[in-house]
C-alpha positions in Angstrom: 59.9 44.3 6.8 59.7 43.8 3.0 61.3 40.1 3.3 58.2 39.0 5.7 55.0 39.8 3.7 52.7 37.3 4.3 50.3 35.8 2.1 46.5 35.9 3.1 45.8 32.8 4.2 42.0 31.3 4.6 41.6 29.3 7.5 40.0 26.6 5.3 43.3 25.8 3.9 45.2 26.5 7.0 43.3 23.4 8.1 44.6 21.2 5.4 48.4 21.3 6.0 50.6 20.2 9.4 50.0 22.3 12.2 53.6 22.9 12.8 53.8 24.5 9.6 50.9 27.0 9.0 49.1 29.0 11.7 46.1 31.6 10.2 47.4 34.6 8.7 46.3 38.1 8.6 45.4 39.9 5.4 47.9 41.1 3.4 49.3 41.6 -0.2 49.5 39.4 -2.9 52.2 37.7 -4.3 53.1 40.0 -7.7 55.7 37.2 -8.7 53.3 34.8 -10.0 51.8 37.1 -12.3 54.8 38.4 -13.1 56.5 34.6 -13.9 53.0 33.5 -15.7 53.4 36.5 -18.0 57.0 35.3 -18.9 56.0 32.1 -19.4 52.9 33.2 -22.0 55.4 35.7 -23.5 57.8 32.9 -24.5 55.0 30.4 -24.8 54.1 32.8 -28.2 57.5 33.2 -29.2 58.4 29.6 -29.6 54.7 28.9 -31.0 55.8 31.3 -34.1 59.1 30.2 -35.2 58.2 29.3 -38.8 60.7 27.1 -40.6 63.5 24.8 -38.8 65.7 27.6 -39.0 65.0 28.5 -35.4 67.7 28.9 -32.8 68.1 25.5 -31.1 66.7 26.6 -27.9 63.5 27.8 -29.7 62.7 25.0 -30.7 61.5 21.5 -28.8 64.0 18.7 -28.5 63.4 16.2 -31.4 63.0 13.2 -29.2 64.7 12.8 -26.3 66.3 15.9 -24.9 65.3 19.2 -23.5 65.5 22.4 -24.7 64.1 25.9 -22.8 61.0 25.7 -25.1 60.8 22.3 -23.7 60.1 24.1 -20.3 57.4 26.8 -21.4 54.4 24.3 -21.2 55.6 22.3 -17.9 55.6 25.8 -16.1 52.1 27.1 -17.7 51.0 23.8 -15.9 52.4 24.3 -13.5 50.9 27.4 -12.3 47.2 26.4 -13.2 48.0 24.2 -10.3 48.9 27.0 -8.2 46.3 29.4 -9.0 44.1 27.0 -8.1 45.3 26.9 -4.6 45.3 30.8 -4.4 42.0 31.3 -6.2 39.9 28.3 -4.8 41.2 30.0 -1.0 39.7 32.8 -2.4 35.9 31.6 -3.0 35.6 29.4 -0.4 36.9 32.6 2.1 33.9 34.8 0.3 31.3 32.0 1.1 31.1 29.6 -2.2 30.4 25.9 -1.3 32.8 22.9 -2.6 29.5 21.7 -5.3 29.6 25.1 -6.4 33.3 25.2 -6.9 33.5 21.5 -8.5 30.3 22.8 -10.7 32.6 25.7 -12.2 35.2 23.4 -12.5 33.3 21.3 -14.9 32.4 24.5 -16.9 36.0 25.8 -17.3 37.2 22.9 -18.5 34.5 22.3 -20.8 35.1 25.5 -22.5 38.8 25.2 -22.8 38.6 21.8 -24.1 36.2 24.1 -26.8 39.1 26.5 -27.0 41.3 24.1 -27.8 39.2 22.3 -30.7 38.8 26.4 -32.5 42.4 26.5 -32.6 43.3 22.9 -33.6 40.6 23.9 -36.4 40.7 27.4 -37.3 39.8 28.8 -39.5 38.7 25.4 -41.8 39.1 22.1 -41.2 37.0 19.1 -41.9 35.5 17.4 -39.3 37.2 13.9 -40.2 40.6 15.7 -40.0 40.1 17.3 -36.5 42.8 16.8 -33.9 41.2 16.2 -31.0 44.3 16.7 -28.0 46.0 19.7 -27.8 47.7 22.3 -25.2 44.6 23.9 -23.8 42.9 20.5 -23.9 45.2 18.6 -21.6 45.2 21.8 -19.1 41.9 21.2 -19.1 42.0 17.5 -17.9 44.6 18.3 -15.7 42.7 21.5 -14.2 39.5 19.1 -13.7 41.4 16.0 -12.0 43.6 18.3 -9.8 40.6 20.8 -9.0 38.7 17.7 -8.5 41.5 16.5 -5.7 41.2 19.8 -4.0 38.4 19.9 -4.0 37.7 16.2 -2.8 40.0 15.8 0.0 41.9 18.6 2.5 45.8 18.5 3.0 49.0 18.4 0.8 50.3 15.1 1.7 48.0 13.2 -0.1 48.6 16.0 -2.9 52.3 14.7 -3.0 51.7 11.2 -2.9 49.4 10.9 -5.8 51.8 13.0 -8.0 54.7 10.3 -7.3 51.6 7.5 -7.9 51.0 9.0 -11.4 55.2 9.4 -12.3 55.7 5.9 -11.1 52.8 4.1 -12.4 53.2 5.9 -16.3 57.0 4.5 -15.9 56.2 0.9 -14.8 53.3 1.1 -18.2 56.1 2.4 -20.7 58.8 0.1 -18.8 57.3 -3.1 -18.5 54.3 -3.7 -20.5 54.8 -4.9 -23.9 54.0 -3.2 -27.2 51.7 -4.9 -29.6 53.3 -5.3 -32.9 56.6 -3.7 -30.9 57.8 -5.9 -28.0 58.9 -5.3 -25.0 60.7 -2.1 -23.9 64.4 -2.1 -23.2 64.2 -5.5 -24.7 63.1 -5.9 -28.0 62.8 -1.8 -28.3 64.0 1.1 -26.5 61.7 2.5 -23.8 61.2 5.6 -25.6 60.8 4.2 -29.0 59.4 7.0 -31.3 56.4 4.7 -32.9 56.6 1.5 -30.6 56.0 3.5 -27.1 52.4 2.9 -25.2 51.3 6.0 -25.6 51.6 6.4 -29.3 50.2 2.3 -29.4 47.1 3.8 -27.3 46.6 7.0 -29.0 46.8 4.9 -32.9 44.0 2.9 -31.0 41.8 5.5 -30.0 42.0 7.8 -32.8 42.7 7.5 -37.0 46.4 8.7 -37.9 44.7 12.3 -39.5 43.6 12.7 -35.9 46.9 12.4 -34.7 49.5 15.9 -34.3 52.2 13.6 -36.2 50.0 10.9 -37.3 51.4 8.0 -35.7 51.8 9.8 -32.2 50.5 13.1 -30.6 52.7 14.8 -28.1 49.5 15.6 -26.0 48.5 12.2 -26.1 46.2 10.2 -23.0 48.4 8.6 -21.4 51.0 11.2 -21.3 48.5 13.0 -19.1 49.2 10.9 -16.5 52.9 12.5 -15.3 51.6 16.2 -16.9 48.8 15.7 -14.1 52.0 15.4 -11.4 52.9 18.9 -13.0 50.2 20.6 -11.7 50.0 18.6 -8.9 53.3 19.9 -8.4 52.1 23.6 -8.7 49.3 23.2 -5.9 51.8 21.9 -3.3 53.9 25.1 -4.4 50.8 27.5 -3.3 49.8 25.6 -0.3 53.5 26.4 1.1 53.6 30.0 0.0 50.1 30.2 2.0 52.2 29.2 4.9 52.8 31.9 7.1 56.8 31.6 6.9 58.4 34.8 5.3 59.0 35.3 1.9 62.3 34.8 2.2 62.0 31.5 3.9 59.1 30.6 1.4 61.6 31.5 -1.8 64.2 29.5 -0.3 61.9 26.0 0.6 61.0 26.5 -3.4 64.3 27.0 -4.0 65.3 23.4 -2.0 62.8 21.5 -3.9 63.4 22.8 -7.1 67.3 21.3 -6.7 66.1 18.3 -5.3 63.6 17.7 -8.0 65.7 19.0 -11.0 68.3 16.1 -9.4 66.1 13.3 -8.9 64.9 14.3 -12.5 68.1 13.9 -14.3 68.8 10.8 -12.1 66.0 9.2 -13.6 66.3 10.3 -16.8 69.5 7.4 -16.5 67.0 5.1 -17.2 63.8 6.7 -18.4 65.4 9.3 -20.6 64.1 13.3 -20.8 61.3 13.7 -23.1 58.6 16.2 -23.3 56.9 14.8 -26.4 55.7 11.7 -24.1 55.9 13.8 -21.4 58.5 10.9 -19.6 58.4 11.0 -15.2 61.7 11.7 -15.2 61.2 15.5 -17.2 58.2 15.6 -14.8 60.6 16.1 -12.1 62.8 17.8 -14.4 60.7 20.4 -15.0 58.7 20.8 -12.7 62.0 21.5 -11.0 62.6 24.2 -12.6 59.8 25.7 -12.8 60.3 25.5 -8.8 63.2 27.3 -9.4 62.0 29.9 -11.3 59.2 30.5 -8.8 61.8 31.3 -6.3 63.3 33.2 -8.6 60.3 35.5 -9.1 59.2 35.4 -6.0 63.1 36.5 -4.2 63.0 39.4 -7.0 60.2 40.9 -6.8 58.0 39.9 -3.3 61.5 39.6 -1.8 64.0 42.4 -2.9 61.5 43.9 -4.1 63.1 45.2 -7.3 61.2 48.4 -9.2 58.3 48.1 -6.2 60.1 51.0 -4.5 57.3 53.8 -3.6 54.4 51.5 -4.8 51.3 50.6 -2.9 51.0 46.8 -1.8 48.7 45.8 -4.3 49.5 48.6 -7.1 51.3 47.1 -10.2 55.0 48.7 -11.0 55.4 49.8 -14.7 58.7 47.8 -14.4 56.2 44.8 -14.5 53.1 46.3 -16.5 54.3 44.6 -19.7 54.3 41.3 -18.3 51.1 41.6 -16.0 49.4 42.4 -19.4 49.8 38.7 -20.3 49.9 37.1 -16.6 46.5 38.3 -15.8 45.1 37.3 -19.3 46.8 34.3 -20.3 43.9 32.1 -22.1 43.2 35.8 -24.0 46.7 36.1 -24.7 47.0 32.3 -26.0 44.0 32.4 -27.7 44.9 35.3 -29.9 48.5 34.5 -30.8 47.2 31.0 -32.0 44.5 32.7 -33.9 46.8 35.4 -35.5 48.9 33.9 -37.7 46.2 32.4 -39.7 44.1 35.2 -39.7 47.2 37.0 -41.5 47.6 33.9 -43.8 44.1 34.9 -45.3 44.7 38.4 -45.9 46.1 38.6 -49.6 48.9 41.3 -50.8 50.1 41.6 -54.4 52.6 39.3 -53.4 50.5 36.7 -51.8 49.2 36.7 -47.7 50.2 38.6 -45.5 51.9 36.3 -43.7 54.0 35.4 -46.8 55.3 38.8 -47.5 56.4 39.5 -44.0 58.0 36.3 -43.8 59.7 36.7 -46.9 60.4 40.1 -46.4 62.5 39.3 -43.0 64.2 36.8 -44.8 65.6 39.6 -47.4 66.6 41.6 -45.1 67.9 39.2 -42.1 70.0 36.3 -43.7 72.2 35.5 -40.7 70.5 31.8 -39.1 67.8 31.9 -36.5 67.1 35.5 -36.6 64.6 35.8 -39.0 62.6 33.5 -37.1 63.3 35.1 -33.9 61.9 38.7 -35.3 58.5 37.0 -36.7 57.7 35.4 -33.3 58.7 38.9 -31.3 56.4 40.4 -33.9 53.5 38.2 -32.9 54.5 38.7 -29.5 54.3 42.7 -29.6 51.0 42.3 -31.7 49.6 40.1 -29.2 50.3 42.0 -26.4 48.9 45.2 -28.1 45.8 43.1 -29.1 45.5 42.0 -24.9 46.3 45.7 -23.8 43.2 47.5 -23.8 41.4 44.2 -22.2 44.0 45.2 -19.2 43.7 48.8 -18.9 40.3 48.4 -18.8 40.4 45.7 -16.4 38.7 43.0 -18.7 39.9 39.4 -18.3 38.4 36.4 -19.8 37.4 34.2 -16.9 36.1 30.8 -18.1 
C-alpha cells in the first residue's frame, strides 16, 4: 500500500522512544520528501540571499524588526532539518557498526569545518582580519549541529529531546524578560522587551565583540544568546525524525506532523502576545512559530510525495523521479549549493566589463529593461539560483556530495 511505507528503523533508536509507539521495522525506502523539502528550502534560501537593493517584494525580504515574513522562515526550516537528518543519518552509522566516540569525534570535525565555511564567506574574497564577523548562518548550524548531536548522542529517548527544547525557549524568555539592561533598564519597564539596541543579546554580543565585528554593528542577528531558542529548532527537527522512524504509516506519520505543526504555530502566535515574533533575536515565541511551520511543511512534503505519491508513478522505491530531480540537485548538496551561491556574487563583482563588474552591468541592465517594483530583484536572485544549480549539477549526476 503506497500510504504504509515504512521507514527503516534501527533497533538502536527503536530503543530510545515509548514502547507503545515504535516496534522494529523492516527495511524499506526512504523518505524522498525530505530531500525534496530541503532542496526547497536551499532554493529559496538563495533567492532571498540575492535580492540586491530594498526594492524586493516584501515577502523576499526579512521583517525589519518584529514581524515575519516567508524569508523569515527559510533559515528556521534549514535548521530544522540538520536536526532531522541527524536522527536519520546517525541511525544510519550506528546500524553499520560506528561506535557513539566515533560519531561524537565526527561531530566535532563537521562543525569545525563549517564554522570555517562560515568565516570564507563572511570574508571573501578580502577582508581584514580586524573587520571579520565572526557569527553567521553556517556558524550557528554548526553550534546547533554540535549541542543537538552531542544530546543524541549523550542520552537515548525523545522525551528528554522535548523537554530541553521548551528549557532553552523558556529560559532565553525569562533572560530578555526579566533581567535588566545595563545602560537600558529593565524590559517592559523602562524599555520594550524587544528593544532594537537595549535587548540582552545585542548588550552581550557589544560585550564580546567590537561594533566592526558586529553584522549591524550594534547587534548581530546570529548573535550568542540567540542560539539558545535556534538550538530548540533543531531540537525540534530531531523529534520530527524520531516519529517518522516510528513504524506508523505514512499517512498517520504526515498527519501527527501535521497536529504539532498547528499546535506549535498556535502556541507561537500566543506567545508572541507578549514576547513578540522576531527572527533577528531569534524570540521563543517565532521558535514555535516556525518551527511550526516548518512542521507543516514536512507534512506537506511528506503527504505529497511519500504519501500520494505524486510523479513517483512507475519509479523504483529508491529511484529519484525527474518531477523532483531539480530539487534533489540542491537537497542532497545543500552546504555545496550554499557555499557557491554565497561565493558567486562576489566572484562576479570582480570580473570587470566596459561598463564596470559584472555584477553591475547585469544588475543595471535588469533594471533597464524591468522597471515595474520588485521584479528586477526577483530575476537577479532566480539567476543566481539557475547558476547555482547548474554550478551543483554535475557534482549530482556524478554522485559527488560534499560531506563534512
Amino acid at each position: 500500500m503506497a500510504n504504509g511505507r515504512q521507514v527503516e528503523l534501527d533497533p538502536e533508536i527503536a530503543s530510545t522512544v515509548d514502547s507503545d509507539v515504535v516496534r522494529t521495522a523492516p527495511k524499506t525506502e526512504r523518505l524522498l520528501s525530505v530531500d525534496v523539502l530541503r532542496g526547497l528550502t536551499i532554493a529559496f534560501m538563495i533567492l532571498v540571499n540575492n535580492q540586491p537593493g530594498p526594492g524586493a517584494f516584501f515577502e523576499l525580504q526579512h521583517a525589519q524588526w518584529n514581524g515575519f515574513t516567508l524569508t523569515d522562515l527559510v533559515f528556521p526550516t534549514f535548521l530544522f532539518l540538520v536536526g532531522l537528518s541527524l536522527v536519520l543519518s546517525t541511525a544510519a552509522r550506528l546500524a553499520k557498526g560506528a561506535s557513539r566516540k566515533t560519531l561524537f569525534l565526527h561531530t566535532l570535525r563537521r562543525s569545525a569545518v563549517l564554522a570555517l565555511f562560515g568565516i570564507v564567506v563572511n570574508t571573501f574574497p578580502f577582508q581584514h582580519l580586524d573587520r571579520i564577523r565572526f557569527y553567521g548562518v553556517l556558524q550557528r548550524t554548526a553550534l546547533c549541529y554540535l549541542v543537538v548531536s552531542g544530546l543524541c548522542l549523550l542520552r537515548k529517548g525523545w522525551k528528554d529531546k522535548a523537554a530541553i527544547a521548551v528549557a532553552c525557549l523558556v529560559v532565553y524568555w525569562v533572560l530578555m524578560r526579566f533581567v535588566p539592561v545595563p545602560g537600558f533598564g529593565t524590559p517592559t519597564h523602562e524599555i520594550p522587551i524587544n528593544d532594537p539596541n537595549g535587548n540582552l543579546t545585542a548588550w552581550l554580543d557589544r560585550l564580546i565583540f567590537a561594533p566592526q565585528h558586529l553584522y549591524q554593528q550594534v547587534r548581530d542577528p546570529e548573535g550568542l544568546l540567540s542560539t539558545l531558542p535556534a538550538i530548540s529548532t533543531a531540537l525540534y527537527g530531531v523529534l520530527a525524525g524520531t516519529w517518522l522512524r516510528t513504524t506508523r504509516s505514512t499517512t498517520a506519520k504526515a498527519v501527527g506532523l501535521a497536529l504539532g505543526g498547528v499546535a506549535m504555530t498556535v502556541a507561537g502566535w500566543l506567545w508572541s502576545y507578549g514576547f513578540p515574533l522576531n527572527k533577528k533575536l531569534w524570540t521563543s515565541s517565532f521558535s514555535l512559530w516556525a518551527g511550526g511551520l516548518s512542521l507543516l511543511l514536512l507534512a506537506l512534503a511528506v503527504y505529497v510525495v511519500d504519501v500520494k505519491r505524486w510523479g513517483r508513478d512507475g519509479v523504483g522505491a529508491n529511484a529519484t523521479p525527474a518531477a523532483y530531480m531539480p530539487l534533489m540537485v540542491f537537497g542532497t548538496n545543500s552546504i555545496l549549493a550554499y557555499m557557491v551561491s554565497e561565493l558567486l556574487p562576489p566572484v562576479l563583482s570582480m570580473v570587470q566589463l566596459s561598463g564596470g563588474t559584472v555584477l553591475r552591468v547585469y544588475e543595471n541592465w535588469l533594471r533597464g529593461l524591468i522597471s515595474a517594483h520588485g521584479w528586477p530583484e526577483l530575476v537577479f536572485g532566480l539567476t543566481v539560483v539557475a547558476v547555482t544549480w547548474a554550478v551543483v549539477y554535475p557534482f549530482y549526476r556524478k554522485r559527488i556530495f560534499l560531506r563534512v
